[in-house]
BAKEVO-125147 format. One record per residue (C-alpha): residue number from 1; residue in three letters; x, y, z. Coordinates in nm, 3 decimals, m for minus. Layout:
N
   n res       u       v       w
 NUM ALA       X       Y       Z
...
***
This chain:
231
   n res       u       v       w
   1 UNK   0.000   0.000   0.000
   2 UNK   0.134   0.348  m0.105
   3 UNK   0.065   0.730  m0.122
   4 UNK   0.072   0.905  m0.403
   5 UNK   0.110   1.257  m0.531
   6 UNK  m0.116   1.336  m0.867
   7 UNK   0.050   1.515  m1.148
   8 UNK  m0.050   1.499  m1.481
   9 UNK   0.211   1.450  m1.775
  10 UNK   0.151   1.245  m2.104
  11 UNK   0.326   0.962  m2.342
  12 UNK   0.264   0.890  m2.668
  13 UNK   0.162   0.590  m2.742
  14 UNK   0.437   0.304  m2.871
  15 UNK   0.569  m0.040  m2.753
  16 UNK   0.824   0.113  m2.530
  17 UNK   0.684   0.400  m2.295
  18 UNK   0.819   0.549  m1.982
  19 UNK   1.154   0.682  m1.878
  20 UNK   1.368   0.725  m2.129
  21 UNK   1.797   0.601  m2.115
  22 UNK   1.618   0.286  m2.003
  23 UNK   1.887  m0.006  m1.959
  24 UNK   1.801  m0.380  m1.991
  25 UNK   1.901  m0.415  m1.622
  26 UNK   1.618  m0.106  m1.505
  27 UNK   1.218  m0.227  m1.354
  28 UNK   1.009  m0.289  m1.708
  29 UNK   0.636  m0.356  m1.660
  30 UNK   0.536  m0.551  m1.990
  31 UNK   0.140  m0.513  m2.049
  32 UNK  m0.040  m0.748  m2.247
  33 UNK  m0.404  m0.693  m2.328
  34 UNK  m0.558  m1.046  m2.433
  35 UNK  m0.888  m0.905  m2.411
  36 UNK  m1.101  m0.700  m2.693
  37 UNK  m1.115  m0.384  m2.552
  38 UNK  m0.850  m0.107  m2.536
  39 UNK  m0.750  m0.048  m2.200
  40 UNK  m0.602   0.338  m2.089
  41 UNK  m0.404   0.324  m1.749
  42 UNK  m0.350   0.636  m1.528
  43 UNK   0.015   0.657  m1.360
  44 UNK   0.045   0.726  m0.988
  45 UNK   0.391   0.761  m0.807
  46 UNK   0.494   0.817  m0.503
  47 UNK   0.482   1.193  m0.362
  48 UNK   0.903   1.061  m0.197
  49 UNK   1.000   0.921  m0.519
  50 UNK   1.286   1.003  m0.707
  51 UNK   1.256   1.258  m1.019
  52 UNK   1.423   1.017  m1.252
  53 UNK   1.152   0.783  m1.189
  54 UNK   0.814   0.811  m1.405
  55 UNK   0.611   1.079  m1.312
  56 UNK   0.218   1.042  m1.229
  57 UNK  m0.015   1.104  m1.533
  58 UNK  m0.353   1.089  m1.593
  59 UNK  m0.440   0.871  m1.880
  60 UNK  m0.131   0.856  m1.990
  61 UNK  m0.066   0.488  m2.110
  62 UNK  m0.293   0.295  m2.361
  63 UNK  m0.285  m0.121  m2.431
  64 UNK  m0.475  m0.172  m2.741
  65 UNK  m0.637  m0.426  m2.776
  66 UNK  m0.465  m0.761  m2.851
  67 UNK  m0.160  m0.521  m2.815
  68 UNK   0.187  m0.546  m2.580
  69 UNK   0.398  m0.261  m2.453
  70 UNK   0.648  m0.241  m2.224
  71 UNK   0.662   0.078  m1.950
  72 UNK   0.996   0.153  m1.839
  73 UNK   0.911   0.310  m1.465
  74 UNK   1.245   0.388  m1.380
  75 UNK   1.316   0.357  m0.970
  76 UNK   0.929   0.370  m0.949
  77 UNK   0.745   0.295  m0.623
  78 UNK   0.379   0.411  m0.730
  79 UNK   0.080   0.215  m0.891
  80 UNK  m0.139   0.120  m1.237
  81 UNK  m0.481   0.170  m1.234
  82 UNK  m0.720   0.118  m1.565
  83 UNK  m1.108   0.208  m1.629
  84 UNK  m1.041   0.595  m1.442
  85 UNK  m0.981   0.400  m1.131
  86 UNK  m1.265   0.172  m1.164
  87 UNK  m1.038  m0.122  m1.238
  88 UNK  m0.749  m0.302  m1.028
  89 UNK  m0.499  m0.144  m0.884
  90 UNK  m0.122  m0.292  m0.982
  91 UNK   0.053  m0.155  m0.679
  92 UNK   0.464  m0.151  m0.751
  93 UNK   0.755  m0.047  m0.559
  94 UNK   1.140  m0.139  m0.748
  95 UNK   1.282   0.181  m0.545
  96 UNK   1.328  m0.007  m0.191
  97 UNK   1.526  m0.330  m0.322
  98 UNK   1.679  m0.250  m0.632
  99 UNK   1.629  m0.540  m0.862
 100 UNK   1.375  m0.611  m0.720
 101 UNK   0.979  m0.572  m0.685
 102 UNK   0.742  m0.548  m0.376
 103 UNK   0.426  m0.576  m0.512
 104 UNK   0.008  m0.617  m0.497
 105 UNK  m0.300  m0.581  m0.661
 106 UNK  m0.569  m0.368  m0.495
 107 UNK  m0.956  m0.373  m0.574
 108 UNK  m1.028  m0.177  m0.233
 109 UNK  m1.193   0.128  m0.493
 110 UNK  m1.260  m0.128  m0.822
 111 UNK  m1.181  m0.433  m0.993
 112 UNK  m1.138  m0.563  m1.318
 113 UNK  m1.027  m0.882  m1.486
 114 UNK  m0.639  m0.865  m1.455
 115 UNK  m0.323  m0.983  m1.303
 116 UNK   0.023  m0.936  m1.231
 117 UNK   0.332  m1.169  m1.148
 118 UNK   0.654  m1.146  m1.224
 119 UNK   0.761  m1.216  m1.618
 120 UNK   0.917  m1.527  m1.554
 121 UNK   0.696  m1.655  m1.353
 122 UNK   0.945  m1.741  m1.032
 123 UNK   0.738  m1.783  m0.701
 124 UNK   0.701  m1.510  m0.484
 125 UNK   0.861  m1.466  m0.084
 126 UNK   1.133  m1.692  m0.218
 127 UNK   0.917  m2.002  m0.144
 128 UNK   0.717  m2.234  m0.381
 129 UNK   0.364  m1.981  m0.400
 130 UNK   0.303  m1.878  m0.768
 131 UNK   0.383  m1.507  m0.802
 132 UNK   0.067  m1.425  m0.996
 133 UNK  m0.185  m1.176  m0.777
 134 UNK  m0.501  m1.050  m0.882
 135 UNK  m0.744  m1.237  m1.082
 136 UNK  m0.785  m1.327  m1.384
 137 UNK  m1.221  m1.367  m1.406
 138 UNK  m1.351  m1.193  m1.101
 139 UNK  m1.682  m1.314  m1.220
 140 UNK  m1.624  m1.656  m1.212
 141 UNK  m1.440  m1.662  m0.867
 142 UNK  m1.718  m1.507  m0.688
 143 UNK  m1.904  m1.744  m0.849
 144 UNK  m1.658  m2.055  m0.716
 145 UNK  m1.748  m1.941  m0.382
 146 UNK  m2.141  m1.836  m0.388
 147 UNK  m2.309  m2.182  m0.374
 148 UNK  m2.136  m2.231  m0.082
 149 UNK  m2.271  m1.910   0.103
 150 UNK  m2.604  m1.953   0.327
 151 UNK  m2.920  m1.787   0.185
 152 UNK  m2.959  m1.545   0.435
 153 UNK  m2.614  m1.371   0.341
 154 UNK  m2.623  m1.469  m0.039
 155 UNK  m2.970  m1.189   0.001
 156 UNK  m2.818  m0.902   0.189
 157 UNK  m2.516  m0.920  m0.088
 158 UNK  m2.758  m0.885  m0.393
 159 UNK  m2.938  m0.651  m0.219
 160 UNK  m2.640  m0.403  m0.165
 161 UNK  m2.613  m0.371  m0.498
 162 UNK  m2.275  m0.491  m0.572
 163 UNK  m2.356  m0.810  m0.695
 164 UNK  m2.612  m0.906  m0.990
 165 UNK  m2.786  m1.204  m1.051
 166 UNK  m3.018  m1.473  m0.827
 167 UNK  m2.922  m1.733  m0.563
 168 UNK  m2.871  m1.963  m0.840
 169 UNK  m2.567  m1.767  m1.024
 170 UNK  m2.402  m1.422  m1.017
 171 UNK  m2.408  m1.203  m1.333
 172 UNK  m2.204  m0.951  m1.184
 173 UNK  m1.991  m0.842  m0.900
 174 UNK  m1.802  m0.497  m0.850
 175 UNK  m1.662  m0.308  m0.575
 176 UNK  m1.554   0.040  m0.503
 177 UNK  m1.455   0.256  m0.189
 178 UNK  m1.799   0.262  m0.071
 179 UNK  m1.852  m0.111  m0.038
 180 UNK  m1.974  m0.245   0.317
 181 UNK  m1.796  m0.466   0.515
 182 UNK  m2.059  m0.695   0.438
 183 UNK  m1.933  m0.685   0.085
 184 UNK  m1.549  m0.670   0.173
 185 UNK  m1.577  m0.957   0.417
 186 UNK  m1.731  m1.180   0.141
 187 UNK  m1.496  m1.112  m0.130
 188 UNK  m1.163  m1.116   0.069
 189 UNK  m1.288  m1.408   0.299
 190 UNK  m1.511  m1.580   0.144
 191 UNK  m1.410  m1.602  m0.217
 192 UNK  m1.080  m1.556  m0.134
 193 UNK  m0.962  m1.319  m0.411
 194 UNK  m0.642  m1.273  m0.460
 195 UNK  m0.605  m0.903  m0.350
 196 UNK  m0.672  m0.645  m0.133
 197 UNK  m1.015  m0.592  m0.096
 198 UNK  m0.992  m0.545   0.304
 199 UNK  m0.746  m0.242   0.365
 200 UNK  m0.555  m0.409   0.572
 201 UNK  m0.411  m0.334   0.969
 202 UNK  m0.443   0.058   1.037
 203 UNK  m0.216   0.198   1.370
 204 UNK  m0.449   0.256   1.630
 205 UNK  m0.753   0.008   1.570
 206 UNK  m0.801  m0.400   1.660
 207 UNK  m0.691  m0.608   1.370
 208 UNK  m0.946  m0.821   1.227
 209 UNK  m0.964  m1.168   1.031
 210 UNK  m1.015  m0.951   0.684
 211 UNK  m0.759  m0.705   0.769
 212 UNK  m0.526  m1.023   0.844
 213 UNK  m0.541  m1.154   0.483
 214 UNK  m0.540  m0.822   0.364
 215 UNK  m0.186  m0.775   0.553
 216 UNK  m0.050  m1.114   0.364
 217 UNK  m0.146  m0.973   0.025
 218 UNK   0.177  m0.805  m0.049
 219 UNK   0.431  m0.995  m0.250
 220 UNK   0.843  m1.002  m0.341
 221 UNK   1.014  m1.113  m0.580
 222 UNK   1.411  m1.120  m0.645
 223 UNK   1.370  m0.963  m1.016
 224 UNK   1.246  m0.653  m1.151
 225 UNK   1.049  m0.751  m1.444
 226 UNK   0.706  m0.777  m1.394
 227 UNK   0.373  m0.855  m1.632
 228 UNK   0.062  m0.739  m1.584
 229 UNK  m0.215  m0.945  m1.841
 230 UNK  m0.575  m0.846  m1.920
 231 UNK  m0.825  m1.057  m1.972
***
């Protein structure tokens, strides 16, 4: 989890966007959009970070679609978010442990059908756990998990009006910054997705079961090139 400081810059669109004296041994974030829809990212950085990483921008970086570019971020600790922060949030930092990546997904404020891991698909925390966060049909893992929730509950989420559909299947699921715990504690506990959807421990207040996993959701990884693939 990181703060940010808005600014608002702009790069034209090409396979190779970012910083520019780039070497082959700097952070590259390769995005690959699978899915049929163009998909525009706005650039948040950290208000500490260094000036010769990538600035925040609003906007800023477009993955056509079927299309693959790689963003150079420089020594970036900031985040990717798509759909004007509707969609998941790709949370990076390759400024503390150079050469490598801290990393999470975030769909505290919105989610969307995406993931990130590291390019070469190493584990993460240096032990066997795939490295891939995020998820790849947030539809269909909601889904995984709603036959198995009682009636009573499986009511009060389709009435908060985050999740579409009938007792019998979802047809839709979302979340955003408003969501009830209700909501929160389903998603995170429940159908276990593989982000932050909890905000996780906060100085000064009891932890909790959701902000537990929410705490384990952050991930390393010894190398410095990371992919983040649309669905």
């Amino acid at each position: 989890m990181f703060a940010f400081l808005g600014l608002l810059e702009s790069t034209s669109a090409n396979a190779d966007q970012g910083v520019s004296n780039w070497s082959p041994d700097d952070p590259v974030v390769t995005i690959i959009n699978t899915s049929s829809q163009d998909k525009v990212y706005d650039v948040e950085t950290d208000s500490a970070a260094s000036q010769s990483a990538f600035q925040s921008c609003v906007g800023c970086i477009t993955v056509g679609a079927g299309q693959t570019i790689n963003f150079h971020p420089g020594p970036f600790n900031g985040a990717l978010t798509a759909n004007q922060h509707t969609g998941t949030r790709h949370e990076f930092n390759f400024a503390s442990t150079p050469g490598s990546a801290w990393y999470d997904d975030d769909m505290e404020r919105g989610m969307s059908d995406e993931t990130l891991g590291p390019s070469d698909n190493r584990p993460k925390n240096g032990g066997t756990e795939s490295g891939v966060v995020g998820e790849q049909d947030t539809l269909a893992k909601a889904n995984a998990a709603w036959q198995q929730t009682d009636s009573d509950n499986q009511q009060a989420l389709l009435d908060s009006g985050y999740f579409g559909g009938d007792k019998q299947q979802l047809t839709m699921v979302r979340m955003d910054a408003n969501a009830p715990d209700l909501v929160v504690n389903w998603l995170q506990m429940d159908a276990k997705f593989n982000a932050y959807i909890g905000a996780g421990s906060v100085v000064g207040k009891s932890a909790t079961a959701v902000t537990a996993v929410s705490d384990k959701q952050t991930s390393f990884v010894d190398t410095n090139k990371m992919t983040i693939t649309i669905y």
